[in-house]
N, CA, C and O atoms as a GROMACS GRO file, in nm:
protein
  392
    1UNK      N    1  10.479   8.146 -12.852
    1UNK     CA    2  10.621   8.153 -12.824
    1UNK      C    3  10.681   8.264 -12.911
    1UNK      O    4  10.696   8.258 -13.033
    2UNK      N    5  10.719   8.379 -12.820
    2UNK     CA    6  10.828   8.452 -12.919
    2UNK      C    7  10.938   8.391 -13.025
    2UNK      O    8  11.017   8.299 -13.006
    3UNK      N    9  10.917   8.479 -13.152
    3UNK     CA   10  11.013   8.449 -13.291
    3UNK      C   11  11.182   8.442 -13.208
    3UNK      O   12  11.267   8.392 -13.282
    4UNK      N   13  11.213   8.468 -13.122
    4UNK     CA   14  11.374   8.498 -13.070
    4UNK      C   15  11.386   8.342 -13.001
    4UNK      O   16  11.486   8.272 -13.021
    5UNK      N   17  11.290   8.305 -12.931
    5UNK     CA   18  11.302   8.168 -12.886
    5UNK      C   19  11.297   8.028 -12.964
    5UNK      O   20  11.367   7.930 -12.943
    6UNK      N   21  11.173   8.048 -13.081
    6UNK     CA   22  11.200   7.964 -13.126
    6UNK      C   23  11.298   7.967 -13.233
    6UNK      O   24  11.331   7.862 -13.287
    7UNK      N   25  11.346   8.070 -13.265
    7UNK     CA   26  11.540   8.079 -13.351
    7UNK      C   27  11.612   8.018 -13.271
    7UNK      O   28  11.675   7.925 -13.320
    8UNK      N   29  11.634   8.049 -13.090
    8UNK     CA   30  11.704   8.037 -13.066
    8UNK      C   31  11.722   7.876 -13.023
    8UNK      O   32  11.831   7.821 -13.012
    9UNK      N   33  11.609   7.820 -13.003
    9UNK     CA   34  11.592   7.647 -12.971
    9UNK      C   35  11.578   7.586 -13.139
    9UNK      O   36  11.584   7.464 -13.148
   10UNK      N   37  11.561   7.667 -13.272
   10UNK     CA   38  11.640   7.616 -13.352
   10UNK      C   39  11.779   7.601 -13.367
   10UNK      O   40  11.834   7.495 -13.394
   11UNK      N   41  11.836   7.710 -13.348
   11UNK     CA   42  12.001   7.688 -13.348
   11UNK      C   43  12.069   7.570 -13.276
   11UNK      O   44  12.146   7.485 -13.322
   12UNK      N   45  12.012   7.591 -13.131
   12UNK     CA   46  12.121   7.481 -13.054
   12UNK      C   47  12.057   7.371 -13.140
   12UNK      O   48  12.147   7.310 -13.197
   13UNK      N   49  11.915   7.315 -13.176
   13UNK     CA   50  11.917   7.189 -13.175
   13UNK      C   51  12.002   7.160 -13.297
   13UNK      O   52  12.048   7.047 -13.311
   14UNK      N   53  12.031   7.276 -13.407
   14UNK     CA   54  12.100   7.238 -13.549
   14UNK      C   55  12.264   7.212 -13.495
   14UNK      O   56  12.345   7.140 -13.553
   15UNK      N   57  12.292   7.304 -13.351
   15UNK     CA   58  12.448   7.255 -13.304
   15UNK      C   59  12.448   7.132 -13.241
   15UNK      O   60  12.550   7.068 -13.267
   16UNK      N   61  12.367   7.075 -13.164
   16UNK     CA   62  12.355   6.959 -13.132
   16UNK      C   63  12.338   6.862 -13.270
   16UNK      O   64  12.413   6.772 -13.235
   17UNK      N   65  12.306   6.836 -13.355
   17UNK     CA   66  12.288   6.791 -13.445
   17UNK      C   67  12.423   6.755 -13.515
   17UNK      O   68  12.473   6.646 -13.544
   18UNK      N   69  12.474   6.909 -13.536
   18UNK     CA   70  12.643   6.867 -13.647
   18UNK      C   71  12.710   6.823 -13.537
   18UNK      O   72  12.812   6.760 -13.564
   19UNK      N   73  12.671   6.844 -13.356
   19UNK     CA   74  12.788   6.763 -13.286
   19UNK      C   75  12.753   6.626 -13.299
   19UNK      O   76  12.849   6.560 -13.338
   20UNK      N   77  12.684   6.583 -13.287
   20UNK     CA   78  12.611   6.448 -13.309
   20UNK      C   79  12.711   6.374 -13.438
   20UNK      O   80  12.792   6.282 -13.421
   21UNK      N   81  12.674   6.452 -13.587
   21UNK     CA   82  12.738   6.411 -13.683
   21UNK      C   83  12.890   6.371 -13.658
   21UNK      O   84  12.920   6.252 -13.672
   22UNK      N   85  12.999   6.475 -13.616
   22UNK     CA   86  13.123   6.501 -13.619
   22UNK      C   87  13.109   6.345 -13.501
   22UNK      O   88  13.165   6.256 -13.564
   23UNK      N   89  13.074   6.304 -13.407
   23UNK     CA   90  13.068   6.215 -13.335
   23UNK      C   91  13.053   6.090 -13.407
   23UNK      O   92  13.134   5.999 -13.388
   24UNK      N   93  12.938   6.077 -13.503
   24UNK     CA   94  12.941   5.966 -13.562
   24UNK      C   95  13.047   5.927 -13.672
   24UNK      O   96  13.074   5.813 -13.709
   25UNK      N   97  13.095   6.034 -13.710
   25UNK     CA   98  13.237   5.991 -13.800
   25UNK      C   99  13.324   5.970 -13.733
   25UNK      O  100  13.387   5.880 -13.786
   26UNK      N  101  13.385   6.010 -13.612
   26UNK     CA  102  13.495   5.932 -13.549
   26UNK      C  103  13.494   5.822 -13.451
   26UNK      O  104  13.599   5.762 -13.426
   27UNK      N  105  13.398   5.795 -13.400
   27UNK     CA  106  13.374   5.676 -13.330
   27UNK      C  107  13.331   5.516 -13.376
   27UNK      O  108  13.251   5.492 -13.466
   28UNK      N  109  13.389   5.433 -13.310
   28UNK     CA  110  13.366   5.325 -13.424
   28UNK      C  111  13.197   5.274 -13.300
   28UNK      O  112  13.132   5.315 -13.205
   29UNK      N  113  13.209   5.136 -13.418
   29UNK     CA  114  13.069   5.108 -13.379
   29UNK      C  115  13.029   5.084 -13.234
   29UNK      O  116  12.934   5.146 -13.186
   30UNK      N  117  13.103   4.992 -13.158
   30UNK     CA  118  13.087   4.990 -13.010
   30UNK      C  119  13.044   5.163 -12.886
   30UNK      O  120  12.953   5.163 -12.804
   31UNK      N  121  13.129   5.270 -12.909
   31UNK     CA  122  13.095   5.361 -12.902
   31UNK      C  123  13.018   5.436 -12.909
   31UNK      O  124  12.973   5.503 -12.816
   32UNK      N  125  12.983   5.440 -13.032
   32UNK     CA  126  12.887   5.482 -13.117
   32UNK      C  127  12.747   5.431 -13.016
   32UNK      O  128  12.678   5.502 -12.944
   33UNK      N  129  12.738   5.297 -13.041
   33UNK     CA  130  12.605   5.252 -12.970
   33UNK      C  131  12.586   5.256 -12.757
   33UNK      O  132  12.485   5.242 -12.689
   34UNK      N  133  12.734   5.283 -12.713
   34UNK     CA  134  12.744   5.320 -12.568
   34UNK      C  135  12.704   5.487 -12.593
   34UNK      O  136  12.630   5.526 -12.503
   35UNK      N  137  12.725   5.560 -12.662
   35UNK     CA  138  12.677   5.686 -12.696
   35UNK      C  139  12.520   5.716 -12.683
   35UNK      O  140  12.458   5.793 -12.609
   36UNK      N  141  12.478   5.627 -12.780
   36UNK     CA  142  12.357   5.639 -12.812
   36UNK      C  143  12.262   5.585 -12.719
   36UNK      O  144  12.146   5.623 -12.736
   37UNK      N  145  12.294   5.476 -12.590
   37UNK     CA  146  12.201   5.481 -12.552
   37UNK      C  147  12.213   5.527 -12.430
   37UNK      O  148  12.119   5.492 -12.359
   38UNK      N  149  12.319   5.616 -12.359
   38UNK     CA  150  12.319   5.706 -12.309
   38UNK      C  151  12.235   5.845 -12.325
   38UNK      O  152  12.178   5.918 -12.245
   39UNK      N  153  12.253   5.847 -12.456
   39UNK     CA  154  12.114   5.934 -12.515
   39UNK      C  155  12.010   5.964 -12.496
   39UNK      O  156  11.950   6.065 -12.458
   40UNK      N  157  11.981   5.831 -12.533
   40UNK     CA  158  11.818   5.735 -12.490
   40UNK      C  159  11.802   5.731 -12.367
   40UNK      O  160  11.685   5.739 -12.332
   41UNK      N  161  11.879   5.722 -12.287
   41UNK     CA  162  11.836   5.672 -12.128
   41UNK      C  163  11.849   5.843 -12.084
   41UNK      O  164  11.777   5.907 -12.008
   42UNK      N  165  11.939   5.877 -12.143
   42UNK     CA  166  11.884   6.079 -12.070
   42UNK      C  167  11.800   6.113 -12.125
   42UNK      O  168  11.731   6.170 -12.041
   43UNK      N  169  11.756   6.118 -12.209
   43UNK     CA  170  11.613   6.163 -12.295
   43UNK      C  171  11.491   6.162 -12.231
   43UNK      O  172  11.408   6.251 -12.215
   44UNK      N  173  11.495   6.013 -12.188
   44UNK     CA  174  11.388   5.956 -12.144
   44UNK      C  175  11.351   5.983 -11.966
   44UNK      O  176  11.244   5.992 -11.906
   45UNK      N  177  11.476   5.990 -11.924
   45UNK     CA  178  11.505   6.077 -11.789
   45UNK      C  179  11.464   6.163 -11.784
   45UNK      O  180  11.358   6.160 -11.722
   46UNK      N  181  11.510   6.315 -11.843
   46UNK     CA  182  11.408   6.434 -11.882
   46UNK      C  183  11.284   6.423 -11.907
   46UNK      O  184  11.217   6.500 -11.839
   47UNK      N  185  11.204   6.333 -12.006
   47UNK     CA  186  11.073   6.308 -11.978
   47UNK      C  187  10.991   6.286 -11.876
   47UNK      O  188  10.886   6.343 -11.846
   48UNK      N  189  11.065   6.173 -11.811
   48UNK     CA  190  10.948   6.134 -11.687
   48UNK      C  191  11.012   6.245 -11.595
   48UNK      O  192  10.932   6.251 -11.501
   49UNK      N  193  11.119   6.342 -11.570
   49UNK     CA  194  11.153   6.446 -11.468
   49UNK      C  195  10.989   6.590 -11.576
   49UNK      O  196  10.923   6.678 -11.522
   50UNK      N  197  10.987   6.558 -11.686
   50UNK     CA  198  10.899   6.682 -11.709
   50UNK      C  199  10.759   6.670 -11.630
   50UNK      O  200  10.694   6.733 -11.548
   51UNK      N  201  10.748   6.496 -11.738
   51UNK     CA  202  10.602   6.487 -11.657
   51UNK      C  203  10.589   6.478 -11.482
   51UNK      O  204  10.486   6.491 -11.415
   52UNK      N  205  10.641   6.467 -11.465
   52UNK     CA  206  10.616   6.476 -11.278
   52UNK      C  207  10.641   6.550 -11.258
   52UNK      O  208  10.654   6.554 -11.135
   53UNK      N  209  10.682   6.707 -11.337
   53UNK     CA  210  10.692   6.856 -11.241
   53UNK      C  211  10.547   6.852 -11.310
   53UNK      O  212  10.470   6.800 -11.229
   54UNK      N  213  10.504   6.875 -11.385
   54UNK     CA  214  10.389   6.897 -11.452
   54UNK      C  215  10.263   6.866 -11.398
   54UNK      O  216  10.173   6.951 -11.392
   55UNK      N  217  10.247   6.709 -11.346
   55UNK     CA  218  10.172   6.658 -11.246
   55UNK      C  219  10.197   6.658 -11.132
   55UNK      O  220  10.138   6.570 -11.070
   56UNK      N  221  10.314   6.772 -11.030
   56UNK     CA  222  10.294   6.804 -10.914
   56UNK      C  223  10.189   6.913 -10.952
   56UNK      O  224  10.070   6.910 -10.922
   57UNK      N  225  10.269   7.033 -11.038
   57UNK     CA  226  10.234   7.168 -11.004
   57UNK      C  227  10.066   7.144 -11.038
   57UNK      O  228   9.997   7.219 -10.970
   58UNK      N  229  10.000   7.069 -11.115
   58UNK     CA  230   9.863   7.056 -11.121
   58UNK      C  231   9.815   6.978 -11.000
   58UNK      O  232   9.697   7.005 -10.980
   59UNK      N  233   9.866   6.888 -10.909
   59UNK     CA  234   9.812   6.857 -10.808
   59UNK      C  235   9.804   6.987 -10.686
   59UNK      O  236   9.722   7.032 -10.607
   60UNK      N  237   9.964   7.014 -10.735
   60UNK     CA  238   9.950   7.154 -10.610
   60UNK      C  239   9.762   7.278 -10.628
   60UNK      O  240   9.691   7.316 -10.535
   61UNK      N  241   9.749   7.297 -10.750
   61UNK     CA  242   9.703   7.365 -10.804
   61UNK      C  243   9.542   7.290 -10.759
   61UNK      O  244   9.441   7.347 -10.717
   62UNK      N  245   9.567   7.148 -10.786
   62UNK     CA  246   9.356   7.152 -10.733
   62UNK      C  247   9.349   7.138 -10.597
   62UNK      O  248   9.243   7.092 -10.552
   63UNK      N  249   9.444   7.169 -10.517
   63UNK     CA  250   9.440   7.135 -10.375
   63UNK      C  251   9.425   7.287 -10.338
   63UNK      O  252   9.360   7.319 -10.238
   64UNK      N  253   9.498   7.403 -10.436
   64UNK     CA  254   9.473   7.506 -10.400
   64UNK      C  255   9.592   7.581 -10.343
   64UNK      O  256   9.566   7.688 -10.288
   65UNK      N  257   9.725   7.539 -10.348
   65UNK     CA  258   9.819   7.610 -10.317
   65UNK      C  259   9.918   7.600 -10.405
   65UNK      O  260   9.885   7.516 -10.489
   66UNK      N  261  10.064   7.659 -10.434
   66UNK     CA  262  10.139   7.674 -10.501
   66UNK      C  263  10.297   7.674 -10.381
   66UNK      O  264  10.319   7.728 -10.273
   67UNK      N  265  10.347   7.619 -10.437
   67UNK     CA  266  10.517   7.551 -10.421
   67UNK      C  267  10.597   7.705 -10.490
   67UNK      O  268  10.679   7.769 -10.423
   68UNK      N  269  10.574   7.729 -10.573
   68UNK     CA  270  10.625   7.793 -10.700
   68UNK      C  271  10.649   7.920 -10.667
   68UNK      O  272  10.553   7.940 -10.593
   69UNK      N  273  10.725   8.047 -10.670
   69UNK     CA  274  10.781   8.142 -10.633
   69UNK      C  275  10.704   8.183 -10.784
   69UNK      O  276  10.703   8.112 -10.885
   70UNK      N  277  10.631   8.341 -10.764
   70UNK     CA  278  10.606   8.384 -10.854
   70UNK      C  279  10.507   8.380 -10.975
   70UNK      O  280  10.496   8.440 -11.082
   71UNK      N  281  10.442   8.283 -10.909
   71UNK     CA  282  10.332   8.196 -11.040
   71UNK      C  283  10.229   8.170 -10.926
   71UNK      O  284  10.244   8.133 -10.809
   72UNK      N  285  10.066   8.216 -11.035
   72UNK     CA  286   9.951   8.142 -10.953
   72UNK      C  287   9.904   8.256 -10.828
   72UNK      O  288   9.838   8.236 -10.726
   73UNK      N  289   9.956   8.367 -10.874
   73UNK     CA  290   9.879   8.491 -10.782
   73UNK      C  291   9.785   8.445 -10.677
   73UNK      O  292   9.796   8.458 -10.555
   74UNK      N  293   9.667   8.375 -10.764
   74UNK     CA  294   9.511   8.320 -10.717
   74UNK      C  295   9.529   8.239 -10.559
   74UNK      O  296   9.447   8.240 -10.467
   75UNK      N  297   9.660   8.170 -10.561
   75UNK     CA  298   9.654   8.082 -10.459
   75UNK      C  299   9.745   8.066 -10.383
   75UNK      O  300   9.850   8.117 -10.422
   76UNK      N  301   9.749   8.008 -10.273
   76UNK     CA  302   9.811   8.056 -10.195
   76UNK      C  303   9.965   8.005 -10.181
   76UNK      O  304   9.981   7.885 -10.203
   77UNK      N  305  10.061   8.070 -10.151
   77UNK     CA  306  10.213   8.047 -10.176
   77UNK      C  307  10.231   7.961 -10.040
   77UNK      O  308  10.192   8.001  -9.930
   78UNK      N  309  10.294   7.839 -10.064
   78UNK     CA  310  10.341   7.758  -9.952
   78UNK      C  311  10.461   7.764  -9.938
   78UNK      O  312  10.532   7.780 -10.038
   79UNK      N  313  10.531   7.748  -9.780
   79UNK     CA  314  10.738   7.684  -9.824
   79UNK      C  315  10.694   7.557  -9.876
   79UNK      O  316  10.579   7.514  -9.871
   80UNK      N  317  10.780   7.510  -9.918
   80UNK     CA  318  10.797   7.364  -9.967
   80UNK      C  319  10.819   7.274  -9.876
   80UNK      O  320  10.776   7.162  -9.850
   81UNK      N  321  10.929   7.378  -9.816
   81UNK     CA  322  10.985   7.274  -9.662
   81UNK      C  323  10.880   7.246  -9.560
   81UNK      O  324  10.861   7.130  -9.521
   82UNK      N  325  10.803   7.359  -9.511
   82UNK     CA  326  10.766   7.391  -9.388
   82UNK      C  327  10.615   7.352  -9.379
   82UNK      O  328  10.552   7.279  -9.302
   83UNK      N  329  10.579   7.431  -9.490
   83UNK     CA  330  10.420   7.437  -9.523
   83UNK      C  331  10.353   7.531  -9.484
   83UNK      O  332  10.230   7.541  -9.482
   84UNK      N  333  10.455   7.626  -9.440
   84UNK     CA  334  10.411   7.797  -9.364
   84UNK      C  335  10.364   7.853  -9.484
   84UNK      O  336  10.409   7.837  -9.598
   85UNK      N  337  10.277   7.917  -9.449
   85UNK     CA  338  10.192   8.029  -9.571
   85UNK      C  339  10.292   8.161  -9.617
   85UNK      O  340  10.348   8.215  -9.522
   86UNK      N  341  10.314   8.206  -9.726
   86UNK     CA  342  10.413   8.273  -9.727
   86UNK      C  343  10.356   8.398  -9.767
   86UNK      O  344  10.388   8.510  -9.727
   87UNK      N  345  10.259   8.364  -9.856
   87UNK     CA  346  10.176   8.456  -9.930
   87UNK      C  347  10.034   8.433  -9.894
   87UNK      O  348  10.020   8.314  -9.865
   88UNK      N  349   9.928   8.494  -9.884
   88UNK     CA  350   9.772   8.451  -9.918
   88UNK      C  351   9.718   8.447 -10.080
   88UNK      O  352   9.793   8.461 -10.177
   89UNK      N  353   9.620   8.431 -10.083
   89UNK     CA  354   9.580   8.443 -10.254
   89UNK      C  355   9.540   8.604 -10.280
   89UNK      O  356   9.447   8.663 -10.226
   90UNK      N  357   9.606   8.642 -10.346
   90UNK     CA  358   9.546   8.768 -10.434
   90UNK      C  359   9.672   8.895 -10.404
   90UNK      O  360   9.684   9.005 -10.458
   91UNK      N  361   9.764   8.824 -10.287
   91UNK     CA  362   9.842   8.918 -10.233
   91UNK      C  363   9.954   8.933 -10.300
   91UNK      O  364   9.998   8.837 -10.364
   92UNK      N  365  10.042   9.093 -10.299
   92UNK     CA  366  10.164   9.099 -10.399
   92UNK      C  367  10.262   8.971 -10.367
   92UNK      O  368  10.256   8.909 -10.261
   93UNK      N  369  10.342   8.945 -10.460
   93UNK     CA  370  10.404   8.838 -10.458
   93UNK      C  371  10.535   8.914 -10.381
   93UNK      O  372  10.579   9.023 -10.417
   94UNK      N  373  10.599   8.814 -10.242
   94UNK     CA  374  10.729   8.904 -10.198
   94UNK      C  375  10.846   8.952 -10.246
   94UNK      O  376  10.908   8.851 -10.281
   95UNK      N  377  10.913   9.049 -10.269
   95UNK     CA  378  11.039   9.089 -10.287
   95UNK      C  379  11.117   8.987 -10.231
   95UNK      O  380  11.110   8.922 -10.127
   96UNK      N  381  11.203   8.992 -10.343
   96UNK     CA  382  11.346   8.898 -10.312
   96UNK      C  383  11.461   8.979 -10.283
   96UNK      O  384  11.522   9.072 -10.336
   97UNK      N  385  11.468   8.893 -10.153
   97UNK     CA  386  11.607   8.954 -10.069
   97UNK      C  387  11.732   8.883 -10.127
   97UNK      O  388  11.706   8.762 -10.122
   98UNK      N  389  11.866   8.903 -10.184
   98UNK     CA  390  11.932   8.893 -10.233
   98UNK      C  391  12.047   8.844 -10.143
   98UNK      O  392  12.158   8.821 -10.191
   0.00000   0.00000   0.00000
């Protein structure tokens, strides 16, 4: 990982952090804990949303095709929708029409 990225996913998490703080000094306790496990329940949301992109794009991948715009040269580019071949394997990846 480039030095610019991981500065820069230090910073927010240190701004997320003092917002966090400034939050826990003005909210009383009831809040405080409707806060927090709002937290918890998005946190944990993002997790199981990581792991299941993670374990599509590797299922896509031993079956031999790719969903994914731009990634995976080797294999072959599918629509998502359709299942039309968009690309073959090895072929330039298409220009994007704007």
């Amino acid at each position: 990982m480039q030095i610019i990225n991981v500065v820069a996913l230090l910073l927010m998490a240190f701004i997320l952090i003092d917002g966090v703080w400034v939050l826990l000094f003005f909210l009383d306790e009831s809040s405080l804990q409707a806060f927090l496990a709002v937290v918890i329940v998005g946190a944990a949301l993002l997790l199981i949303l990581a792991v299941w992109s993670v374990w599509r794009i590797r299922a896509e991948r031993r079956l031999g095709y790719t969903t994914l715009e731009r990634r995976f040269r080797h294999l072959y580019q599918l629509d998502a929708k359709t299942g039309a071949v968009i690309r073959q394997p090895g072929e330039a990846f298409p220009e994007k029409i704007s």
